[in-house]
N, C-alpha and C positions, 0 to 999 in steps of 0.2 A: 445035925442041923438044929438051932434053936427053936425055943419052942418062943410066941411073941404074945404081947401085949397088942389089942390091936385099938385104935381110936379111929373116926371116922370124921373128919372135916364135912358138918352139916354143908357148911357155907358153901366150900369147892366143891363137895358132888356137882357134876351135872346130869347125874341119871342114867350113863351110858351104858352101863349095864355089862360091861367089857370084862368086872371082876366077878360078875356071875359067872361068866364063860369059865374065867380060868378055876376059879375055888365054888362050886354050887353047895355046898353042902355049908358053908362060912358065910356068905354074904345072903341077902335078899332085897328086894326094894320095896321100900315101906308104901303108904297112899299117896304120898308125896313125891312119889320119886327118885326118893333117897335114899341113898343105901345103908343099912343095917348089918351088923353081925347076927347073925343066927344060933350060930353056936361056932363058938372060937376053936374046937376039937374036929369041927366036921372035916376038914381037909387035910392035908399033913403042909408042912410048915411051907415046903417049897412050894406048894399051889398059892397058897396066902400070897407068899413073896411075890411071885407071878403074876398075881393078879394086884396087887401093891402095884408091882413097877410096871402094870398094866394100863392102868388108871390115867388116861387125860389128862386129870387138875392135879393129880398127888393127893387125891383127898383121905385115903388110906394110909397112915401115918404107923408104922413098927417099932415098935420096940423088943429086943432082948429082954426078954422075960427072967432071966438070972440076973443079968447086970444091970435094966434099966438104961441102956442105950438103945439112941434111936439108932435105927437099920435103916428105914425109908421112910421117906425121900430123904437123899444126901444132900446135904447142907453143900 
């Protein structure tokens, strides 16, 4: 499994909180109700995924970390 580059769509959070569930150790939600990386290592790749294609708005955006392809959300 690769390992990902992860970005966070400020805009599209809506604060659901759905990718704490799946990755806690990766995600957290800031004052604002936004969600943050934490620390990019804390989960293994498939939790991240998980909780990526977990997400409501797609506001969790992946990329492959070797290649620089995006993985989620599929275009």
């Amino acid at each position: 499994m690769p390992k990902y580059r992860i970005e966070i769509s400020r805009d599209d959070c809506c604060g659901d909180g759905v990718c704490i569930q799946e990755a806690p150790e990766t995600f957290e939600l800031d004052d604002e109700s936004i969600i943050v990386v934490v620390n990019p290592d804390g989960d293994s790749a498939e939790a991240v995924l998980s909780a990526a294609q977990a997400c409501p708005t797609d506001a969790i955006i992946l990329y492959d970390e070797e290649t620089g392809e995006k993985v989620w959300p599929k275009d």
